[in-house]
Every structure is written in C-alpha cells, then in structure tokens.
N, CA, C and O atoms as a printed pandas DataFrame, in Angstrom:
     atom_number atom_name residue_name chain_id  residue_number  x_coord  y_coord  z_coord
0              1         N          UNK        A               1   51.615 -153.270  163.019
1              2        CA          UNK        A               1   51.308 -152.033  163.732
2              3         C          UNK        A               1   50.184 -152.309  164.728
3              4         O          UNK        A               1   49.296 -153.045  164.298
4              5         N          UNK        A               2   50.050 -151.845  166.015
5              6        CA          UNK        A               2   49.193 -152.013  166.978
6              7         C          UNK        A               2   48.449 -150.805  166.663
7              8         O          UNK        A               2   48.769 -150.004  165.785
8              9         N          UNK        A               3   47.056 -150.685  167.718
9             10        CA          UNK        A               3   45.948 -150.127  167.849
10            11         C          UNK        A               3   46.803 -148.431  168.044
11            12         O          UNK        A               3   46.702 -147.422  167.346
12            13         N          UNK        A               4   47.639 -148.704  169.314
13            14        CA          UNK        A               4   48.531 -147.603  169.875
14            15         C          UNK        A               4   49.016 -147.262  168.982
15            16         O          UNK        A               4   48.578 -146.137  168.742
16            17         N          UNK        A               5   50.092 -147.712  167.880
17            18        CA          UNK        A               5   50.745 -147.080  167.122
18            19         C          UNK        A               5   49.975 -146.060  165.993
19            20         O          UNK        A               5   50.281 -144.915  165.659
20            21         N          UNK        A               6   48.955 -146.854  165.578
21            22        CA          UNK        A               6   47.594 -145.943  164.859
22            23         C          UNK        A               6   47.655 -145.090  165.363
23            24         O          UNK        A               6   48.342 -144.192  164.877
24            25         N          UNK        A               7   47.099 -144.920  166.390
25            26        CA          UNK        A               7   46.372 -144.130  166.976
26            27         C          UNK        A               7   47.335 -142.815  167.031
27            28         O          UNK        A               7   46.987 -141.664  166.767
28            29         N          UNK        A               8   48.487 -143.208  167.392
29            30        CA          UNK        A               8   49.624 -142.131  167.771
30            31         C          UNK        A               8   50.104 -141.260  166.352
31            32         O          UNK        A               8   50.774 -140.228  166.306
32            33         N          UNK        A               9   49.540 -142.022  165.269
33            34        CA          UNK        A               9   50.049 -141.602  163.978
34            35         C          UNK        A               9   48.765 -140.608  163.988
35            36         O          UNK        A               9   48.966 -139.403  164.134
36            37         N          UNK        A              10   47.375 -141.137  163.823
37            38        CA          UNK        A              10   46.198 -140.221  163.898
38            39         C          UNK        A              10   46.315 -138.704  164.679
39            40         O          UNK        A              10   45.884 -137.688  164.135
40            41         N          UNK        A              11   46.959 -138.688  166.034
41            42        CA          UNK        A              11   47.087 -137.435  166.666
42            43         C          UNK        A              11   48.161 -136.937  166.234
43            44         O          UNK        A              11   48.324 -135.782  166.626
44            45         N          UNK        A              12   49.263 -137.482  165.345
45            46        CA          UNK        A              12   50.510 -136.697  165.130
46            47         C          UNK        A              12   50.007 -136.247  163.820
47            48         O          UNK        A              12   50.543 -135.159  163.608
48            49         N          UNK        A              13   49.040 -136.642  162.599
49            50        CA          UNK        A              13   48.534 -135.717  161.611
50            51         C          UNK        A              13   47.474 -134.805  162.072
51            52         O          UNK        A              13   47.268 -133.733  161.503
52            53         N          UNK        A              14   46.786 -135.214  163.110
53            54        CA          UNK        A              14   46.089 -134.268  163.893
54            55         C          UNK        A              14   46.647 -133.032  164.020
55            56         O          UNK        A              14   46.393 -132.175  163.173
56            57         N          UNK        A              15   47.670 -132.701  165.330
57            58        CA          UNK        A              15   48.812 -131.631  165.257
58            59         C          UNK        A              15   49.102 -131.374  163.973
59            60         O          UNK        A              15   48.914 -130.186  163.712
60            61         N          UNK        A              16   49.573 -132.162  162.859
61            62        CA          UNK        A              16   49.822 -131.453  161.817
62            63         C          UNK        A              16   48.824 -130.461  161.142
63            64         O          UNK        A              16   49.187 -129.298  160.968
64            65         N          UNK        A              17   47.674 -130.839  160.783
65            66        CA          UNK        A              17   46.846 -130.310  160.614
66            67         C          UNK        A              17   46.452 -128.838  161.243
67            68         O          UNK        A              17   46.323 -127.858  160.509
68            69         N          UNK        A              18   46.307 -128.786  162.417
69            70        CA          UNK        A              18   45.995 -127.709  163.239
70            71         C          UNK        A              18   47.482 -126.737  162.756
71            72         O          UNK        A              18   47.173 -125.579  162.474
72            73         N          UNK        A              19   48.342 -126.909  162.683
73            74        CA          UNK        A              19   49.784 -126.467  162.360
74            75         C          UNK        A              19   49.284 -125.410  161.091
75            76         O          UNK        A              19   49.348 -124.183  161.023
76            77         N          UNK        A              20   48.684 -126.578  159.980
77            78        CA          UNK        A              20   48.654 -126.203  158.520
78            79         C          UNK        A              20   47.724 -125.089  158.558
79            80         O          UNK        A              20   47.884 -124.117  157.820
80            81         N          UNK        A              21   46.378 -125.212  159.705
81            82        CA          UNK        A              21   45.290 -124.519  159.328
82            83         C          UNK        A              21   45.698 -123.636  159.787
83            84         O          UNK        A              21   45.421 -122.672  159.074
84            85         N          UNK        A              22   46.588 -123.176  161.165
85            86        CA          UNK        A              22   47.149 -122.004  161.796
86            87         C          UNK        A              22   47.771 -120.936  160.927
87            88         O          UNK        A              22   47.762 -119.715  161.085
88            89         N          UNK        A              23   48.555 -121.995  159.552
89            90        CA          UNK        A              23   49.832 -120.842  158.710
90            91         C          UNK        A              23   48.752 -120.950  157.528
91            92         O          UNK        A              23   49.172 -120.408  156.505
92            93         N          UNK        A              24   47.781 -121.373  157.430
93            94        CA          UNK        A              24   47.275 -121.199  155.974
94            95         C          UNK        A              24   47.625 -122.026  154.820
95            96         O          UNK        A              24   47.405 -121.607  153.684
96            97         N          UNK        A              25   48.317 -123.523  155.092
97            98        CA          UNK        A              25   49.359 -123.959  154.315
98            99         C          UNK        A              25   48.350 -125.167  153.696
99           100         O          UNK        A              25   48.103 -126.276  154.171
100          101         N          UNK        A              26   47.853 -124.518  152.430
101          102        CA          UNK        A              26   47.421 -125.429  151.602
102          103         C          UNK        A              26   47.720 -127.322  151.710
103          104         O          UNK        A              26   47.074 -128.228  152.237
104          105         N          UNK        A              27   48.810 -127.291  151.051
105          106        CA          UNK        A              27   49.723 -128.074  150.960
106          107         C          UNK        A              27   49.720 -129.163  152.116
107          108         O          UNK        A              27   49.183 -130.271  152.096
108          109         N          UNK        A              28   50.295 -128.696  152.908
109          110        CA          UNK        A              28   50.504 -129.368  154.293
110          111         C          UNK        A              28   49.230 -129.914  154.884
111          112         O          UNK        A              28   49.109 -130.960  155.522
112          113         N          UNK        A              29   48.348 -129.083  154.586
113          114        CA          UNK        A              29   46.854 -129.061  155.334
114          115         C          UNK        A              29   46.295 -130.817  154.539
115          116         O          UNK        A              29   45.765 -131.791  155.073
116          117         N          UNK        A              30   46.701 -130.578  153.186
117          118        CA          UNK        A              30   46.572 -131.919  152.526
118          119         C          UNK        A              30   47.000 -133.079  152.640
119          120         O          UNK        A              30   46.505 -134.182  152.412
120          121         N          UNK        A              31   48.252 -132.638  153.125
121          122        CA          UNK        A              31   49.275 -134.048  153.645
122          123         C          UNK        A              31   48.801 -134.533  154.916
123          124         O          UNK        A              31   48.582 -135.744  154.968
124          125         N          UNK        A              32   48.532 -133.638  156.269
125          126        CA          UNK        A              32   48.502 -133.959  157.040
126          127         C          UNK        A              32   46.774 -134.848  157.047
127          128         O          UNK        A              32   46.617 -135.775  157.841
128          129         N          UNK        A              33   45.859 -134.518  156.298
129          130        CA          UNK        A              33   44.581 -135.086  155.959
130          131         C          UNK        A              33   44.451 -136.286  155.551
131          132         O          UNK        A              33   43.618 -137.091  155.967
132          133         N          UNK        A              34   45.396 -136.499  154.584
133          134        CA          UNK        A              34   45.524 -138.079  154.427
134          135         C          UNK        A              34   46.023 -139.124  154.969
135          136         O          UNK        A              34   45.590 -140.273  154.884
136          137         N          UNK        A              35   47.391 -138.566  155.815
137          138        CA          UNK        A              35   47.962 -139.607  156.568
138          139         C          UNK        A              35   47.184 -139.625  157.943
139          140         O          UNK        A              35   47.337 -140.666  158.582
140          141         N          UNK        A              36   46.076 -138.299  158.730
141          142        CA          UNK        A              36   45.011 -138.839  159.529
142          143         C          UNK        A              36   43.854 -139.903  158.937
143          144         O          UNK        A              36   43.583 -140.881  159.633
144          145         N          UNK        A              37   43.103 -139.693  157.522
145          146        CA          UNK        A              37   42.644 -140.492  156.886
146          147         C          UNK        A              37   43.469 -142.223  156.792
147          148         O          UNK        A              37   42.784 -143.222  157.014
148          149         N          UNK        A              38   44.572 -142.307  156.534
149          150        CA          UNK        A              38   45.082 -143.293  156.432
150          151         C          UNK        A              38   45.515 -144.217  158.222
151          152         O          UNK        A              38   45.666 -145.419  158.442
152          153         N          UNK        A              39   45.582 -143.217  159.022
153          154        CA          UNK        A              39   45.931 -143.663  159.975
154          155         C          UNK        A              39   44.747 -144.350  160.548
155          156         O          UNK        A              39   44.714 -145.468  161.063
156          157         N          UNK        A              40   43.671 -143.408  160.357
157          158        CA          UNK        A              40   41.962 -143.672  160.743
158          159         C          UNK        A              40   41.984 -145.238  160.255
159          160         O          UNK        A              40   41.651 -146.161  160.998
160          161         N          UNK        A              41   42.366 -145.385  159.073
161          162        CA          UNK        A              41   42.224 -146.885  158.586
162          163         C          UNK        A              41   42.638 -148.354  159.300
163          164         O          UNK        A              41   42.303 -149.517  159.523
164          165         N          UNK        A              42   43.661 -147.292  159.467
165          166        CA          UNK        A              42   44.454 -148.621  160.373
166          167         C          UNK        A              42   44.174 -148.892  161.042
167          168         O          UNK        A              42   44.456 -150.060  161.309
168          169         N          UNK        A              43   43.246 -148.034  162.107
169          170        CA          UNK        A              43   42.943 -148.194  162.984
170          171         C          UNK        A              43   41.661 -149.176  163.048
171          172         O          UNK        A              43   41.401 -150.099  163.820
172          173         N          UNK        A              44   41.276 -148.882  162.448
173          174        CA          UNK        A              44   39.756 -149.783  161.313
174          175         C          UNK        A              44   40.053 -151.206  161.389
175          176         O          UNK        A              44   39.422 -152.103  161.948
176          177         N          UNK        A              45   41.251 -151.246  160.649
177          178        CA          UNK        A              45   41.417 -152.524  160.454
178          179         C          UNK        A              45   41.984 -153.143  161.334
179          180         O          UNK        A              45   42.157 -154.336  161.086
180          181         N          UNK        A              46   42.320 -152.800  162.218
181          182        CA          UNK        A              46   42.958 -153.375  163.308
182          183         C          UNK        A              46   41.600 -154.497  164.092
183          184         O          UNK        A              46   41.883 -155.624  164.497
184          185         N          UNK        A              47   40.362 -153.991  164.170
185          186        CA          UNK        A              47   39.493 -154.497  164.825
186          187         C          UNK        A              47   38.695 -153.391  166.209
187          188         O          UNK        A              47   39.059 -152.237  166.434
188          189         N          UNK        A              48   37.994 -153.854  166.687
189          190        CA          UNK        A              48   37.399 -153.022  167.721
190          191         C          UNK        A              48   36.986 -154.090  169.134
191          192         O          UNK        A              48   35.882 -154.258  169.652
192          193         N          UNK        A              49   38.369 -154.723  169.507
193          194        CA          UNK        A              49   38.479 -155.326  170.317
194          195         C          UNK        A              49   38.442 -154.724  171.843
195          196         O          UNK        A              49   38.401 -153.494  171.866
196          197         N          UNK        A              50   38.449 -155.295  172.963
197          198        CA          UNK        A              50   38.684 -154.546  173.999
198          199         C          UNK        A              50   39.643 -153.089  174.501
199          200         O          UNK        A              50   40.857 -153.205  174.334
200          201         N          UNK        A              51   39.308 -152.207  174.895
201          202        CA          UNK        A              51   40.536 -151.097  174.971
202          203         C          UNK        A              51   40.430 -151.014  176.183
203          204         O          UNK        A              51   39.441 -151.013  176.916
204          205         N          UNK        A              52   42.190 -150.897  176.503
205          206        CA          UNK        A              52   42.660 -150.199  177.879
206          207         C          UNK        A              52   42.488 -149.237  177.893
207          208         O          UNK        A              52   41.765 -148.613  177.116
208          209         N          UNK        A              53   43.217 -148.751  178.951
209          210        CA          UNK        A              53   42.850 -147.536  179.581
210          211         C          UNK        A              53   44.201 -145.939  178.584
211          212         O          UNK        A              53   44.172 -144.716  178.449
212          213         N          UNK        A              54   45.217 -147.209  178.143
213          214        CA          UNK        A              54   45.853 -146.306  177.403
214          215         C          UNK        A              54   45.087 -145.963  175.934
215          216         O          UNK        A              54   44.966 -144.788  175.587
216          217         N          UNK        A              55   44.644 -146.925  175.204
217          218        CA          UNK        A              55   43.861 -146.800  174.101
218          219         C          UNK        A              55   43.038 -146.203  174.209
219          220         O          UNK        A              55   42.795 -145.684  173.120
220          221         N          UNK        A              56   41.928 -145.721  175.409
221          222        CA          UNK        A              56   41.077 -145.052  175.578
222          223         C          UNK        A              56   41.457 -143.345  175.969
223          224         O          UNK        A              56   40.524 -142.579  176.211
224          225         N          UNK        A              57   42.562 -142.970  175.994
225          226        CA          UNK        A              57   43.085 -142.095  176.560
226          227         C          UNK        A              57   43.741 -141.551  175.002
227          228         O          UNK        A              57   43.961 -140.361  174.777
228          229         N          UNK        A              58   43.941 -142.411  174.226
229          230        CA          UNK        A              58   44.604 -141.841  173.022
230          231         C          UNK        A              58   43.408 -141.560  172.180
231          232         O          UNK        A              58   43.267 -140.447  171.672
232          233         N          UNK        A              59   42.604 -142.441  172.021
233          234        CA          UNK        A              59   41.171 -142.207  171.527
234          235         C          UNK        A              59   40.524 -140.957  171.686
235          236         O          UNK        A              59   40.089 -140.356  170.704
236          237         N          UNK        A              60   40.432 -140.556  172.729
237          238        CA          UNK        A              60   40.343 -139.271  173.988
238          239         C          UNK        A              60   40.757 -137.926  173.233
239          240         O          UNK        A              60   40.053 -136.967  172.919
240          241         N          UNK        A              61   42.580 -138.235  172.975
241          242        CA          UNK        A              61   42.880 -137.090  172.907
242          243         C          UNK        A              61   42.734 -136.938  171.397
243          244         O          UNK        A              61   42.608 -135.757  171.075
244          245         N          UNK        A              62   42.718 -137.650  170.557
245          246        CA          UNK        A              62   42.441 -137.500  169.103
246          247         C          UNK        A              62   40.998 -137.194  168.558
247          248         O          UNK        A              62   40.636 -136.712  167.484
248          249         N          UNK        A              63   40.280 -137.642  169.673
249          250        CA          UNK        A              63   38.768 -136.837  169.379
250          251         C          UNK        A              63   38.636 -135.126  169.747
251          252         O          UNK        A              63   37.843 -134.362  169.197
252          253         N          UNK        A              64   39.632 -134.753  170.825
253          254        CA          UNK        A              64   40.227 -133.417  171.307
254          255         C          UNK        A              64   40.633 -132.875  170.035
255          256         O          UNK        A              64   39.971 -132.007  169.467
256          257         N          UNK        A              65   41.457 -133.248  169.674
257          258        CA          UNK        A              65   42.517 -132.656  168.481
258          259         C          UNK        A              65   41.656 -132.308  167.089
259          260         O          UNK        A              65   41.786 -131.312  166.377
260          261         N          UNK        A              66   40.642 -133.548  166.903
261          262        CA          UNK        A              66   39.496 -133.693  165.839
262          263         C          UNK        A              66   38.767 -132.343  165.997
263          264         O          UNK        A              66   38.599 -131.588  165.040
264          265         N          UNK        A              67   38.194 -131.980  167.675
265          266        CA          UNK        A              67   37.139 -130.953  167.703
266          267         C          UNK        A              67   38.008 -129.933  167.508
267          268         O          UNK        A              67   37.536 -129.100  166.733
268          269         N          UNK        A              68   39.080 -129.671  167.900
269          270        CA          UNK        A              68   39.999 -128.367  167.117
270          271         C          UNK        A              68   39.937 -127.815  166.244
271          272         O          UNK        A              68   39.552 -126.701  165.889
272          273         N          UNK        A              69   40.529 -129.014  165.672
273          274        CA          UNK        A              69   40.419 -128.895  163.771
274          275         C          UNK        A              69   38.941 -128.279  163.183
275          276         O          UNK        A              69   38.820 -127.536  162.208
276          277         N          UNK        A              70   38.159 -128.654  163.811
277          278        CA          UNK        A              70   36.327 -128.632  163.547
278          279         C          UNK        A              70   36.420 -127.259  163.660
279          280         O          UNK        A              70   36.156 -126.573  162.673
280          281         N          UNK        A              71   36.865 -126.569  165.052
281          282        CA          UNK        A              71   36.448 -125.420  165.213
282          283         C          UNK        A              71   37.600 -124.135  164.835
283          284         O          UNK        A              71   37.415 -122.978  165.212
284          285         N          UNK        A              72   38.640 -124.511  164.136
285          286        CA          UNK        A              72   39.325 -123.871  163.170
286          287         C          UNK        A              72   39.039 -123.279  161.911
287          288         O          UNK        A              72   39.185 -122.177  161.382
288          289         N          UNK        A              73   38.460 -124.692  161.534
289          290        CA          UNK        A              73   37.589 -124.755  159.755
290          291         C          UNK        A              73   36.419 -124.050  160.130
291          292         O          UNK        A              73   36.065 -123.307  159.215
292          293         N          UNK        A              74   35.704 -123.997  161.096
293          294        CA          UNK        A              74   34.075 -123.288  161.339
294          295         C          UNK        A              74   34.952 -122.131  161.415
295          296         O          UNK        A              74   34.294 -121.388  160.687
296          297         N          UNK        A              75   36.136 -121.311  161.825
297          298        CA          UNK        A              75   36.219 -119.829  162.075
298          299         C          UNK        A              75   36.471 -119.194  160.713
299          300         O          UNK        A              75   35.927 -118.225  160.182
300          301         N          UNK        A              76   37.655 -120.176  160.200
301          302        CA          UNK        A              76   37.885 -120.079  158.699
302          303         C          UNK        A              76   36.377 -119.630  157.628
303          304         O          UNK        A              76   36.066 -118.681  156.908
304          305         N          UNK        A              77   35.785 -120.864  158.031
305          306        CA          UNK        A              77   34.446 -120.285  157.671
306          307         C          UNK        A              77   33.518 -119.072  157.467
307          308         O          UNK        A              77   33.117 -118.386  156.526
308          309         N          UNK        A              78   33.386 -119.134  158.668
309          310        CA          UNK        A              78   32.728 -117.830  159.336
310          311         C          UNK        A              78   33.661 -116.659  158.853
311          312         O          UNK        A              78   32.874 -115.715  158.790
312          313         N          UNK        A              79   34.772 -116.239  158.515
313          314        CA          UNK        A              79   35.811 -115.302  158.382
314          315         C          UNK        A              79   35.415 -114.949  156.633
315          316         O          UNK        A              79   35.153 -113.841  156.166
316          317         N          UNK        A              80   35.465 -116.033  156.030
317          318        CA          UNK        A              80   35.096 -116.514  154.346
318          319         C          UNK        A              80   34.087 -115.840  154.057
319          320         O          UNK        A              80   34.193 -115.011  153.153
320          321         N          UNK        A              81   32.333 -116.078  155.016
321          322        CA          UNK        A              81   31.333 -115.548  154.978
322          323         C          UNK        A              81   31.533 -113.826  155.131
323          324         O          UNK        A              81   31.362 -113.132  154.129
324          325         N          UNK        A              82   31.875 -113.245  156.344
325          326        CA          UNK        A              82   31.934 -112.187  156.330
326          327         C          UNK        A              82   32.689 -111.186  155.189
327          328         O          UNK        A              82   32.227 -110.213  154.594
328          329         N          UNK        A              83   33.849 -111.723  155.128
329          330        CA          UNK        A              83   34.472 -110.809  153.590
330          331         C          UNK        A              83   33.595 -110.754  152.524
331          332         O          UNK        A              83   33.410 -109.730  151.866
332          333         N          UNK        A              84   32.935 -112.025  152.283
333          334        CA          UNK        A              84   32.451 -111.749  151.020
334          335         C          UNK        A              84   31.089 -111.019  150.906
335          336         O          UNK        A              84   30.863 -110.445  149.841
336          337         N          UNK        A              85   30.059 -110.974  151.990
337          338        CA          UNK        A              85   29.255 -110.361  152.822
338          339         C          UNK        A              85   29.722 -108.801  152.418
339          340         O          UNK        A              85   28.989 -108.052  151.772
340          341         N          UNK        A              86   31.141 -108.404  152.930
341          342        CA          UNK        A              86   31.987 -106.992  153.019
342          343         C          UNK        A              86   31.570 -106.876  151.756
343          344         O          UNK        A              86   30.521 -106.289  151.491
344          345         N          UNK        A              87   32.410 -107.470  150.757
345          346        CA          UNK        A              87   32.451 -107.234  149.461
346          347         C          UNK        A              87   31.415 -107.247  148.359
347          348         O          UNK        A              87   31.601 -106.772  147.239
348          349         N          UNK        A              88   30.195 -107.894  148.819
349          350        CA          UNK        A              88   28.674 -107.604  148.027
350          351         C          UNK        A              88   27.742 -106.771  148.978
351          352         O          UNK        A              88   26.513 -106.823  148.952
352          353         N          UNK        A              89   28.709 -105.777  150.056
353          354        CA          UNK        A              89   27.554 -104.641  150.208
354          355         C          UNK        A              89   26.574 -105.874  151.681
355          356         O          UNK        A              89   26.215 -105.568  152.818
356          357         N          UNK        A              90   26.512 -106.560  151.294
357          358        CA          UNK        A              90   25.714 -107.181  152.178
358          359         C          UNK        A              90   25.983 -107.461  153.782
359          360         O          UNK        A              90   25.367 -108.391  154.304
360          361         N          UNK        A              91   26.630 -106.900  154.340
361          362        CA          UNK        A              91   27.581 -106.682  155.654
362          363         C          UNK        A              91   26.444 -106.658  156.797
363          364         O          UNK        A              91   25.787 -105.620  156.866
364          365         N          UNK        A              92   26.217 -107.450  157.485
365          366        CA          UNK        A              92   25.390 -107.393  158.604
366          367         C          UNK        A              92   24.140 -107.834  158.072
367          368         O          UNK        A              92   23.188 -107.716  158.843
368          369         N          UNK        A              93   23.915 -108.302  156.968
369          370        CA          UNK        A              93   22.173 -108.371  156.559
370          371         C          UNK        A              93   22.142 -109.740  156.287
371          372         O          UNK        A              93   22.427 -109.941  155.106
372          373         N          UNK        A              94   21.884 -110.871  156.979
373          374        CA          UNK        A              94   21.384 -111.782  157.046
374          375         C          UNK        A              94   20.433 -111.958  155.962
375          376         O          UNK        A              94   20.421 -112.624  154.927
376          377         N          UNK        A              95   19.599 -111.105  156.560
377          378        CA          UNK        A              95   17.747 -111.350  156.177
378          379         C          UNK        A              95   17.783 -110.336  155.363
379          380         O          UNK        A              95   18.562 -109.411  155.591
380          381         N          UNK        A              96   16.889 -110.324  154.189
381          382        CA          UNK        A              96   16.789 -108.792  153.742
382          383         C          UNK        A              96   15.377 -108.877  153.013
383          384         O          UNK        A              96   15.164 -109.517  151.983
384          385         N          UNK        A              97   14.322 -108.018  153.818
385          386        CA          UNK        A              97   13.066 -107.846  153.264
386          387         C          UNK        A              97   12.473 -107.229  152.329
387          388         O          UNK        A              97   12.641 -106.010  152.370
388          389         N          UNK        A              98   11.792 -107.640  151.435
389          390        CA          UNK        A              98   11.563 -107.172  150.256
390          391         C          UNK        A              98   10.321 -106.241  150.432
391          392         O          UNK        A              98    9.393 -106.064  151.222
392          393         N          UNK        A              99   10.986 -105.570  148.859
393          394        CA          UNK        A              99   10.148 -103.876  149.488
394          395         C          UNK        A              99    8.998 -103.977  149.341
395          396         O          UNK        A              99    8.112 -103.312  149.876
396          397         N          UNK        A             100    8.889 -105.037  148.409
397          398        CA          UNK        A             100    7.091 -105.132  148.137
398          399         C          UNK        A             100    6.187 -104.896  148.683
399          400         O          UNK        A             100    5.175 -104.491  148.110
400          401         N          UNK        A             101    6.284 -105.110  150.204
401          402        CA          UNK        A             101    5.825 -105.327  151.657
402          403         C          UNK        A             101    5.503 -103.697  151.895
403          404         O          UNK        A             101    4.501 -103.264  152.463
404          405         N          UNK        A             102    6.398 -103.042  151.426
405          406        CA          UNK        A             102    6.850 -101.829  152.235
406          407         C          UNK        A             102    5.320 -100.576  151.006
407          408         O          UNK        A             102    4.888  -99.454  151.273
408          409         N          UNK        A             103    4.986 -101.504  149.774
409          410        CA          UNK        A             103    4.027 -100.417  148.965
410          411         C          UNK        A             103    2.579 -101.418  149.489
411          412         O          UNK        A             103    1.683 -101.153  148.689
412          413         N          UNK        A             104    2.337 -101.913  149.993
413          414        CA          UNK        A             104    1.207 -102.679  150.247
414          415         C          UNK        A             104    0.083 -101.900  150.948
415          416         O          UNK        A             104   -0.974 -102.463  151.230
C-alpha cells in the first residue's frame, strides 16, 4: 500500500464518520474510527519521506475532514451540556453566587 492509498482510506473513514455523527449512528461512528485509526497507521508506517504535491493535497483534505469531525463532536457537546443544564434547573447559569455574600 502507498502513502496515497492510506491516505485515501483515512478521508474515506473520515466521510464515514461525519455520515455516523450526522444520523447519530453509534455503531458506524465506531467502525468508521478505527479504520481512520488504522489507516492513520499506515500511514505511520509508511515513513515520512518527501511529499508531492498530490500527498500534500490529500494530507490537506483529511486534516479538513478531521476539523469537521472536531466541530461536530464540540456541537454534540455543547447540545449534551445544555439539556442537562435544562434538566437540573440550571439553564443559563454558568456561575452561580453564593448567598452568603448576599447576608454579609
């Protein structure tokens, strides 16, 4: 397997991924994680020899695809925080100052 072929496997679990996190799909979200993990490897082992301009361009777009994923899981996140926020009353309160302050 070449650098290219890695690499092409890395952005095609990439897409998968973004796919999984879009439908919510446990499952998939797992599959597609390991065979980017595994592809990452290959790529590893391949060496970190000179790159063209195509290798650098695939590199490129799989660091694209990476910050996706990043900012999928941060909304997921952020979405996680607020419900549960909803659900202990705590909705908008970050900070919450203690009254102690307030008999002083």
């Amino acid at each position: 397997m070449t650098r290219r072929d890695a690499l092409i496997r890395v952005i095609d679990a990439l897409h998968a991924e973004i796919a999984a996190l879009k439908a919510n799909d446990v499952t998939a979200l797992e599959r597609a994680t390991q065979d980017k993990l595994a592809g990452i490897e290959q790529v590893a082992s391949l060496g970190t020899g000179p790159a063209g301009d195509e290798i650098r361009e695939l590199a490129d777009e799989a660091n694209r695809l990476n910050e996706t994923c990043r900012i999928y899981v941060n909304l997921m996140a952020a979405n996680v925080r607020r419900r549960l926020q909803i659900l202990t009353g705590d909705a908008g309160h970050g900070f919450r100052p203690t009254l102690v302050s307030a008999y002083a």
